[in-house]
C-alpha positions as a printed NumPy array, in Angstrom:
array([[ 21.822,   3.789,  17.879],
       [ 21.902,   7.112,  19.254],
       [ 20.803,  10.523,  17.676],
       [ 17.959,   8.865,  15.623],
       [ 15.749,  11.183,  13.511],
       [ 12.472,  12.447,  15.767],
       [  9.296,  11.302,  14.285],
       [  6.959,  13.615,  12.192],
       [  3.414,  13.856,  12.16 ],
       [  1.394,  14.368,   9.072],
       [ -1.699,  16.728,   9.34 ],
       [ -3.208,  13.297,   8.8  ],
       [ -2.038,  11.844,  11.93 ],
       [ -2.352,  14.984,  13.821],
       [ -5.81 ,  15.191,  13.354],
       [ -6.102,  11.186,  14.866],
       [ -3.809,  12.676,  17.545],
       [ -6.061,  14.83 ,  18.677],
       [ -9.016,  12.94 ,  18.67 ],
       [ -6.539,  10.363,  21.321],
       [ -6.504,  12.932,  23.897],
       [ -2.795,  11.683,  24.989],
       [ -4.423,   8.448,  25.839],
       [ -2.184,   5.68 ,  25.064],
       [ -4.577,   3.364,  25.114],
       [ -7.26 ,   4.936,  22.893],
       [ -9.071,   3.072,  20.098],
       [ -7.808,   6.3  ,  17.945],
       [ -4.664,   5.168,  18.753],
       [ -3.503,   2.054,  17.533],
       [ -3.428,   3.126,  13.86 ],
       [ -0.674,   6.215,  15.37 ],
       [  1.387,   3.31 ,  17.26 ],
       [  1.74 ,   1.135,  14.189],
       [  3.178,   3.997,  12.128],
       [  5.484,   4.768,  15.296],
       [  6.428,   1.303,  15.439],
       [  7.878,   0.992,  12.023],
       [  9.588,   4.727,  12.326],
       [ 11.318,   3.782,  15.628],
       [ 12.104,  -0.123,  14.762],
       [ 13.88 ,   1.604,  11.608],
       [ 15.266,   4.061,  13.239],
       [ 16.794,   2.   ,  16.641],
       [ 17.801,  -0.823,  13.539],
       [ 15.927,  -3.313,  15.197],
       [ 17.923,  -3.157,  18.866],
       [ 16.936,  -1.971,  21.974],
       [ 17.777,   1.405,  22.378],
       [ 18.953,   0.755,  26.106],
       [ 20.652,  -2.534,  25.814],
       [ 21.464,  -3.408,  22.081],
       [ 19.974,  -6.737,  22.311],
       [ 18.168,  -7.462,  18.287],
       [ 14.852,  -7.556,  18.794],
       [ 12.336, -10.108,  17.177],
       [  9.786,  -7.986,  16.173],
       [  7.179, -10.449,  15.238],
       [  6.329, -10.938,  18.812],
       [  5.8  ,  -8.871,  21.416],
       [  9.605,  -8.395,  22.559],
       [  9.644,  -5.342,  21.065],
       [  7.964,  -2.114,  22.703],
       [  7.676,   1.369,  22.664],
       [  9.464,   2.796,  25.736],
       [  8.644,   6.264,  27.17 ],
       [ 11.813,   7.802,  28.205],
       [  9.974,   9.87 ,  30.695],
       [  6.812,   7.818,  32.53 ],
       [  3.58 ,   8.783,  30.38 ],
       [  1.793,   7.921,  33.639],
       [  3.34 ,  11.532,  35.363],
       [  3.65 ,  13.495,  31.99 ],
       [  0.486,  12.686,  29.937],
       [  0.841,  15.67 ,  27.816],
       [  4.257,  13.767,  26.356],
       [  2.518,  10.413,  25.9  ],
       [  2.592,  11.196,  22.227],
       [  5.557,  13.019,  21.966],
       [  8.04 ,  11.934,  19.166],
       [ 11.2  ,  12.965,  21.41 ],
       [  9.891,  10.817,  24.342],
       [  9.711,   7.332,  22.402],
       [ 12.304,   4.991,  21.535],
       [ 12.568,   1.353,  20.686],
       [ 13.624,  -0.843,  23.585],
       [ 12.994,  -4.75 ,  24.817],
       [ 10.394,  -5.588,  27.275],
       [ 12.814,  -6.399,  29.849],
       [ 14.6  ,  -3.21 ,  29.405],
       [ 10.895,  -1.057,  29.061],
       [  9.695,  -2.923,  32.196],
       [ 12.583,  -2.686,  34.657],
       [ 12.498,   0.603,  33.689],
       [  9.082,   1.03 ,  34.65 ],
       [  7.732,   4.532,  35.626],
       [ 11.317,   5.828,  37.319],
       [ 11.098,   9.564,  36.411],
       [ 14.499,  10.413,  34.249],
       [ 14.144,  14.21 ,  34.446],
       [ 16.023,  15.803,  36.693],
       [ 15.302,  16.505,  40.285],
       [ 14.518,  20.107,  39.244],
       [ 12.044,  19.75 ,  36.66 ],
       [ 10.277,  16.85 ,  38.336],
       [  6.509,  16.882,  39.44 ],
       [  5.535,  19.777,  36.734],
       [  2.073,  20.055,  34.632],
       [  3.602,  20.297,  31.141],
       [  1.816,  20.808,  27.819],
       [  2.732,  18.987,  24.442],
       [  5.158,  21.866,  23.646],
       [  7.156,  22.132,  27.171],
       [  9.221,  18.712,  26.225],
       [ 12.422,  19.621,  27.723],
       [ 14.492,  19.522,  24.702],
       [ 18.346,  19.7  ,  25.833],
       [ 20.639,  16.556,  27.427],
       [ 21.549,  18.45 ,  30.573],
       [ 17.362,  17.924,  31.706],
       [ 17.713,  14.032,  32.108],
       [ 19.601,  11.839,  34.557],
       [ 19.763,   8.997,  31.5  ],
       [ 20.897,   8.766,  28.576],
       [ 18.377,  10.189,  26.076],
       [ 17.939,   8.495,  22.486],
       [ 17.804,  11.848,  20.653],
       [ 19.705,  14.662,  22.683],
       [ 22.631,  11.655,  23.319],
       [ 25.28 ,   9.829,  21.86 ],
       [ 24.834,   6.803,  23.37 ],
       [ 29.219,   5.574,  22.902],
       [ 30.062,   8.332,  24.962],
       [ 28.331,   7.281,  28.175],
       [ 28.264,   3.575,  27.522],
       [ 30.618,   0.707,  26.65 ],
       [ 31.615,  -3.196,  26.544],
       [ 34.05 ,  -4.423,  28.348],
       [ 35.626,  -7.867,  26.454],
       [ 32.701,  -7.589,  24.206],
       [ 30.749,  -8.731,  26.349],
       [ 29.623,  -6.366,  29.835],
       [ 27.701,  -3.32 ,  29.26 ],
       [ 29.876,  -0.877,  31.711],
       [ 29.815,   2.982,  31.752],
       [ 32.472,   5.07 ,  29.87 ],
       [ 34.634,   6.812,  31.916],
       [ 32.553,   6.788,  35.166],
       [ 29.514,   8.662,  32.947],
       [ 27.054,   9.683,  35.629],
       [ 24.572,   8.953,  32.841],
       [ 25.725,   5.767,  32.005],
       [ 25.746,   4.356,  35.326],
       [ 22.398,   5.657,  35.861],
       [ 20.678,   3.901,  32.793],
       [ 22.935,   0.335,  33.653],
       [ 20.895,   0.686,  37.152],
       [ 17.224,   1.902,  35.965],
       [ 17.255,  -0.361,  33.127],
       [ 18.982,  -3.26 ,  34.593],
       [ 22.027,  -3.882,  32.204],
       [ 23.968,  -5.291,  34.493],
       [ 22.116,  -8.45 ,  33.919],
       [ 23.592, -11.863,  33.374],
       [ 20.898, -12.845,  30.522],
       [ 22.518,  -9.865,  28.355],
       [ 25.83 , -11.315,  28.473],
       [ 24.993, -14.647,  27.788],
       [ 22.846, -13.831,  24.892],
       [ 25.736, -12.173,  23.467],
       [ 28.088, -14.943,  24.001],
       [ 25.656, -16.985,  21.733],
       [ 25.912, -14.359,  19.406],
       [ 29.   , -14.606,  18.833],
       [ 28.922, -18.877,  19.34 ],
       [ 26.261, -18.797,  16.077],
       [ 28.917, -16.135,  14.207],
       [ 31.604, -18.465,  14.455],
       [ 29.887, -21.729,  13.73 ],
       [ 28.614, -20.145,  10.653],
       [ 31.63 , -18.73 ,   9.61 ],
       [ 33.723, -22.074,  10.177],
       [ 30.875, -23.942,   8.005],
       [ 31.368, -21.776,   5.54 ],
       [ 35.72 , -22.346,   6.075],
       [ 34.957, -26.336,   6.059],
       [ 32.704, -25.685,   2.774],
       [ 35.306, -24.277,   0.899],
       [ 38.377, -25.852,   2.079],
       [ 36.58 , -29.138,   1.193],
       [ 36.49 , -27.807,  -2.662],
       [ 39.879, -26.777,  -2.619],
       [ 40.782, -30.113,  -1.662],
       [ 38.732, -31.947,  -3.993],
       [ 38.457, -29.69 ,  -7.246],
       [ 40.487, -28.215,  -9.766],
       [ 41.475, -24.677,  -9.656],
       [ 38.674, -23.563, -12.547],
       [ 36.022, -25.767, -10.971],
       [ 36.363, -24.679,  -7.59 ],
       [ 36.595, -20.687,  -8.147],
       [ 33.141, -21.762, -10.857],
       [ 31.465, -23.311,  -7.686],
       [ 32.654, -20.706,  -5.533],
       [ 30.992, -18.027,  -7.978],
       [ 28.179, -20.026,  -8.027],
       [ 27.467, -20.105,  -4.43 ],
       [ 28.136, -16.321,  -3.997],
       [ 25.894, -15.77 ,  -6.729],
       [ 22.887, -17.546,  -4.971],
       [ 23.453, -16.213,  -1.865],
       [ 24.092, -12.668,  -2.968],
       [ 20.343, -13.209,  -5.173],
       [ 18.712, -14.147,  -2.116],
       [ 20.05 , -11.591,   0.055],
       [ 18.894,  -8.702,  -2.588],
       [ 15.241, -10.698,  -2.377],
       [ 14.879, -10.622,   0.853],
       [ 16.355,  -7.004,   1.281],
       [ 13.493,  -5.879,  -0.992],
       [ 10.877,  -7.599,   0.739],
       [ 12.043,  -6.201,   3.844],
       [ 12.683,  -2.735,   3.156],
       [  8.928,  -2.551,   1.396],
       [  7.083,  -4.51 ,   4.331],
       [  9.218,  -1.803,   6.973],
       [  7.517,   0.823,   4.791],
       [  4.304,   1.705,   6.707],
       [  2.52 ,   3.155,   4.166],
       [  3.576,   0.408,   1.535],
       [  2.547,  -2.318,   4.363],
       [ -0.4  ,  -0.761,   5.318],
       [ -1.372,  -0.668,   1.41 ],
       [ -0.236,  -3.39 ,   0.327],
       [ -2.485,  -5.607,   3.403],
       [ -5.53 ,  -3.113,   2.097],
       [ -4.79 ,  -3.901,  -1.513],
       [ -5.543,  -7.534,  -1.019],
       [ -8.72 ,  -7.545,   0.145],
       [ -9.99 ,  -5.489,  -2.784],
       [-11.868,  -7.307,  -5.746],
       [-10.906,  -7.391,  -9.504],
       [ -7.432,  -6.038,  -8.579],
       [ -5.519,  -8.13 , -11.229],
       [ -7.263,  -6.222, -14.036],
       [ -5.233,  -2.868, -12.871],
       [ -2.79 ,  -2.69 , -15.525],
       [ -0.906,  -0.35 , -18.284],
       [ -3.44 ,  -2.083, -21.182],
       [ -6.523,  -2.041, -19.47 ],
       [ -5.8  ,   1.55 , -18.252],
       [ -5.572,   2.552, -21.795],
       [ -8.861,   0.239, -22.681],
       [-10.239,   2.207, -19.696],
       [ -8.968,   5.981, -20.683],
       [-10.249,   4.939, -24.39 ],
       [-13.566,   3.927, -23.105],
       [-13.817,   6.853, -21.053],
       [-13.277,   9.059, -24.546],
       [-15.734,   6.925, -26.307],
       [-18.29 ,   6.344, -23.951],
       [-20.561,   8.88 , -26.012],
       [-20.85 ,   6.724, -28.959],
       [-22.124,   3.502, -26.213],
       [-24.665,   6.438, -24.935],
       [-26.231,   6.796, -28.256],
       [-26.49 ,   3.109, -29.102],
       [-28.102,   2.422, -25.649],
       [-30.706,   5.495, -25.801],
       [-31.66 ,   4.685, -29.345],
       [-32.613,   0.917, -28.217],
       [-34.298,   1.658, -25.507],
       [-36.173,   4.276, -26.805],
       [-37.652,   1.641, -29.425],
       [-37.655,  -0.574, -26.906],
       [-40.036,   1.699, -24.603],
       [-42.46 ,   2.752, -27.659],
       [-45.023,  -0.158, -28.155],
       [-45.597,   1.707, -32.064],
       [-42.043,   1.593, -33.13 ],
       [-41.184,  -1.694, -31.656],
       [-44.341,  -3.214, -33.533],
       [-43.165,  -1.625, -36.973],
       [-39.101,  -2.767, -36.864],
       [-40.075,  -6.315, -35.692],
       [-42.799,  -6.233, -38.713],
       [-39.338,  -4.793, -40.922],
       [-36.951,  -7.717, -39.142],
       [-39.156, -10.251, -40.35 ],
       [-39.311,  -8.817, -44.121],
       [-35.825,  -9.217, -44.547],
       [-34.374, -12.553, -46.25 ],
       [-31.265, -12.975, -43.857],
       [-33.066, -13.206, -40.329],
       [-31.081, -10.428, -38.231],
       [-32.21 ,  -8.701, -34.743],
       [-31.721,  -4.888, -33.886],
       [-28.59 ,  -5.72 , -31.951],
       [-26.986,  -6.503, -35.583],
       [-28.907,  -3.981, -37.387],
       [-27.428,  -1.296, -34.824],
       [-23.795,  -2.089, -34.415],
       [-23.396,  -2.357, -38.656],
       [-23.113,   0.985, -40.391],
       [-24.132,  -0.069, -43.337],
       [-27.087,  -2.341, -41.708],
       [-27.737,   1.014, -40.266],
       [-28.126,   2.679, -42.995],
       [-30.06 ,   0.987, -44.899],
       [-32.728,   1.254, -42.194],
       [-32.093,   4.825, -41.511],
       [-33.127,   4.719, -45.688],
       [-36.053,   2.676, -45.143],
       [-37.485,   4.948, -41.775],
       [-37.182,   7.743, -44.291],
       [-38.598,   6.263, -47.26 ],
       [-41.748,   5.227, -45.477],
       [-41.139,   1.428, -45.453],
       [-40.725,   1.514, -41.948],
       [-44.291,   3.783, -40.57 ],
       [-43.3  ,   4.995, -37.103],
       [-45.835,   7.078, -35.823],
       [-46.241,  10.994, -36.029],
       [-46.301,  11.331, -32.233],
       [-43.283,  10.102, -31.741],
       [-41.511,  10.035, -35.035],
       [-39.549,  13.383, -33.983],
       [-38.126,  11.879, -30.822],
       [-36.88 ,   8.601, -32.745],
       [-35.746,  10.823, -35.247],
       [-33.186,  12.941, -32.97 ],
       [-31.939,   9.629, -31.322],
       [-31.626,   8.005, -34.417],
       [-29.35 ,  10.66 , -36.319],
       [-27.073,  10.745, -33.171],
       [-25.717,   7.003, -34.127],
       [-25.021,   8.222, -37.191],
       [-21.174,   8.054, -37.36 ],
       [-18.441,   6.855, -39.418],
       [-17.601,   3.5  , -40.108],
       [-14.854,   3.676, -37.835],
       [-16.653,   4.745, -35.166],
       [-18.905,   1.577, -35.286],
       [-15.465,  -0.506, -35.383],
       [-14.89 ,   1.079, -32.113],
       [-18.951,   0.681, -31.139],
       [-18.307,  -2.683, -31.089],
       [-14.785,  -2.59 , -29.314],
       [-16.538,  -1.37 , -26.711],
       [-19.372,  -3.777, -26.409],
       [-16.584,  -6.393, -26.452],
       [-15.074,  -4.972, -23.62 ],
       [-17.673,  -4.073, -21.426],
       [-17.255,  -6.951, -18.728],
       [-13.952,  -5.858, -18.044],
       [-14.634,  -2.295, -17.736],
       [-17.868,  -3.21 , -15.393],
       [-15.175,  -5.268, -13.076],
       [-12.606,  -2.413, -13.357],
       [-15.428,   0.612, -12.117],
       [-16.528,  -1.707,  -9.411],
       [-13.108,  -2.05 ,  -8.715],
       [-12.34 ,   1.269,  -8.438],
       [-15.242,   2.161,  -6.491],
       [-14.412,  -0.133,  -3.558],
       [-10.61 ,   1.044,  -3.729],
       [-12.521,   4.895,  -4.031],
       [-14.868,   3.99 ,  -0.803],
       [-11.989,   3.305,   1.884],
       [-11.434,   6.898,   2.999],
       [ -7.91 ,   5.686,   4.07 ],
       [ -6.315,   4.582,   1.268],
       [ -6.4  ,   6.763,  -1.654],
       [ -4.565,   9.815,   0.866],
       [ -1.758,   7.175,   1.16 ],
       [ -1.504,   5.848,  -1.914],
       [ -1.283,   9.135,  -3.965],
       [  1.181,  10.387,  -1.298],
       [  3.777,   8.01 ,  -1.736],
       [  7.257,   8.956,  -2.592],
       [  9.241,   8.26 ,  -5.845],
       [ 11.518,   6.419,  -3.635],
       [  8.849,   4.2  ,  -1.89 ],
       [  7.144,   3.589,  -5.196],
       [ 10.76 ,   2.332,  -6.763],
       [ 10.742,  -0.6  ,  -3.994],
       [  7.328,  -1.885,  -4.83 ],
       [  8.311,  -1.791,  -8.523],
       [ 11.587,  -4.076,  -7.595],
       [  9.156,  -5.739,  -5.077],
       [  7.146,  -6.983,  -8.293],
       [  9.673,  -8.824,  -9.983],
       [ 10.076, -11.294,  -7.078],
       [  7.722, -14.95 ,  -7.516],
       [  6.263, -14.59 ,  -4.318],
       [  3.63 , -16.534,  -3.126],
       [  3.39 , -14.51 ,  -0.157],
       [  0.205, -12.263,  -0.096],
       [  1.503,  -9.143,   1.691],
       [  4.176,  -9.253,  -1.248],
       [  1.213, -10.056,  -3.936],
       [ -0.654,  -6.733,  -2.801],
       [  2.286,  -4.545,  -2.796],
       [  3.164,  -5.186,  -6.413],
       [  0.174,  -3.826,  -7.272],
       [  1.068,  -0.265,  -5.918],
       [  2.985,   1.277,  -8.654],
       [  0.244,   0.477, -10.933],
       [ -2.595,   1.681,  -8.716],
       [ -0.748,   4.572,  -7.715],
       [ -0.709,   5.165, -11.681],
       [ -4.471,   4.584, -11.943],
       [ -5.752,   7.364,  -9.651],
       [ -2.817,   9.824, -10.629],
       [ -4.106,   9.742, -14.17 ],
       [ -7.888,   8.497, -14.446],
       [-10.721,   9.908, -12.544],
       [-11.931,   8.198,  -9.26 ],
       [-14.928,  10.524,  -8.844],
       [-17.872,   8.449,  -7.562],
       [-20.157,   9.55 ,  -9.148],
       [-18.627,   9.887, -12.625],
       [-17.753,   5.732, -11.999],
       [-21.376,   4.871, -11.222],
       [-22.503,   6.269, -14.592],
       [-19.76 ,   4.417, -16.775],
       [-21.04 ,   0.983, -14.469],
       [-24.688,   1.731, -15.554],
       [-23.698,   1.919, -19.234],
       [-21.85 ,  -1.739, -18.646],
       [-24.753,  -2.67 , -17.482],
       [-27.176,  -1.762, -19.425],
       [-25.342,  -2.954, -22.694],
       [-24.916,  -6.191, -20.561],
       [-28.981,  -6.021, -20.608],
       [-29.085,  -5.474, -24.131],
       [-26.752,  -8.427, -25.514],
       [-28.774, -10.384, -23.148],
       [-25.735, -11.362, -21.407],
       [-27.647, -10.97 , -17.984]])
């Protein structure tokens, strides 16, 4: 409980903390207090710093305590040092008594004055203390101070320990330990009892099995959602569209499309370039309807060898574009020229072009929240290994939904560009293929 490790900004947060102007209760702030709130409620294991009590964190028994009153020392409101993790009975008894001691009481202090050794406070301090050696229960059960500890004594009064609701809480404690454990006792005993030897060590298994499944499920879940970044993602995550489509095949249908896009470029300017010229228009609809199999321009410009043959029959004269304009078609025309592979992939392409349109507006909205990306691309190897184990858990929960698609996103924008711009132009080839398959 004691000797916890001090928070650390990062230049991220400093920059919010500055804009707070060590006001607690700042707009600017809240985003700062919920990353403090996860550090600390890791840090403190979940207990009060002051009492011990295990706090239920999804109400509001759980607080940020400042060991010395931010209401004297504003310039410390923010300091990591002066924060800890206590109970609301234990943060309000507490109230604004000054814990320095009498000699450096009633000073102006800046951010960087934090007096940083025990001797300065009359309490016990969560980072310059060890809590056992001013502090201990007496029959398990009375919170006491060790040894007379002027310190000890001195938090039991400010923070009223001496309390009866402390001691009866932990007698229930230990009332729910031992009802639990002598279920368990009358569990197995009645299998002993009733069972062979090989069918009751089998069921035995069994039941350790389950419960040692569930407790590595749960674990996961908890140790992601106590990750502030991966909770903070993971809640962003699901309110994005078209998330489902991030994955390892469509990233390489993306990257590939990305590579190819040049080949979609040419087919799209060629088509609308005949599509813009009243002359050439006229003369291909006049060659359409020549031909014995009826066929459109859309077939006759994703076949090579349709191609071809009217390539042949532009340059034979059979097909009389005009003069003015014959130069221009011309250049457009020889750049969809290609291989025959390359019109297998042409048409790959084509095939995949709703996807691609979902993915870029996808990644656009993900690109847009200024927030996100930072955090996502600055999680740890270590963070990113929970989320993966996080994934392989049927959860219906959504929290848990969003997170398992971190790994994958954090994938995404470590390897694929997320420039704005460059995703706008691959969404106005999707759509303007989608315009030429008359799919809109």
């Amino acid at each position: 409980m004691s000797n916890a490790i001090v928070f650390k900004y990062s230049p991220t947060l400093a920059k919010r903390l500055l804009k707070c102007n060590d006001n607690w209760s700042s707009s600017d702030s809240s985003y700062i207090k919920r990353k403090l709130r996860y550090h600390l409620r890791e840090q403190f294991q979940e207990k009060c710093f002051y009492c011990g009590v295990e706090l239920q964190t999804g109400n509001a028994k759980a607080e940020i305590d400042h060991i010395v009153p931010k209401g004297d020392y504003r310039s410390f409101t923010f300091r990591p040092e002066n924060l800890v993790w206590s109970c609301r009975v234990c943060n309000t008894t507490k109230g604004t008594n000054d814990t320095l001691i009498e000699g450096l009481r009633g000073v102006t202090y800046s951010y960087n004055d934090y007096p940083l050794n025990s001797n300065h406070y009359e309490i016990i301090h969560a980072y310059f203390d060890n809590y056992e050696d001013h502090i201990e229960l007496e029959d398990n059960l009375f919170i006491v101070a060790k040894a007379g500890s002027s310190k000890g004594i001195q938090t039991i009064l400010m923070c009223g320990l001496y309390r009866l609701q402390l001691t009866q809480d932990k007698v229930k404690a230990i009332m729910k330990e031992k009802e639990i454990e002598r279920k368990v006792y009358t569990e197995v005993t009645g299998i002993f009892e009733s069972k062979s030897s090989e069918e009751y060590e089998s069921k035995i298994r069994k039941l350790i099995d389950g419960v040692d499944e569930e407790l590595k499920s749960f674990k996961l879940i908890n140790d992601a959602l106590c990750t502030p970044e991966i909770f903070d993602l993971g809640y962003s995550i699901i309110k994005f569209q078209n998330v489902h489509l991030f994955n390892e095949r469509n990233k390489k249908l993306f990257t590939y499309f990305i590579k190819k896009r040049y080949i979609l470029e040419y087919y799209i300017n060629l088509f609308k370039y005949i599509n813009e010229k009243v002359s050439i228009k006229r003369e291909i609809e006049k060659y359409l309807v020549s031909l014995k199999e009826k066929k459109t321009l859309f077939n006759i410009l994703k076949s090579h060898d349709e191609f071809m043959y009217f390539k042949q029959e532009c340059d034979s004269g059979e097909i009389n574009i005009d003069n003015r304009v014959k130069k221009f078609f011309i250049n457009k025309r020889d750049c969809l020229i290609l291989t025959k592979t390359d019109f297998v992939i042409l048409n790959y392409l084509i095939e995949s072009i709703e996807i691609i349109g979902d993915i870029c507006k996808g990644m656009l909205s993900i690109a847009s929240n200024k927030d996100f990306i930072p955090l996502l691309l600055d999680l740890t190897p270590i963070s990113l290994q929970k989320t993966i184990d996080i994934s392989k858990i049927n959860n219906d929960n959504l929290h848990v939904k969003g997170i398992s698609h971190i790994p994958v996103l954090h994938d995404w924008f470590n390897h694929i560009s997320y420039d704005s711009k460059n995703l706008k132009s691959i969404l106005k080839i999707c759509e303007d293929l989608k315009q030429i398959e008359g799919i809109l």
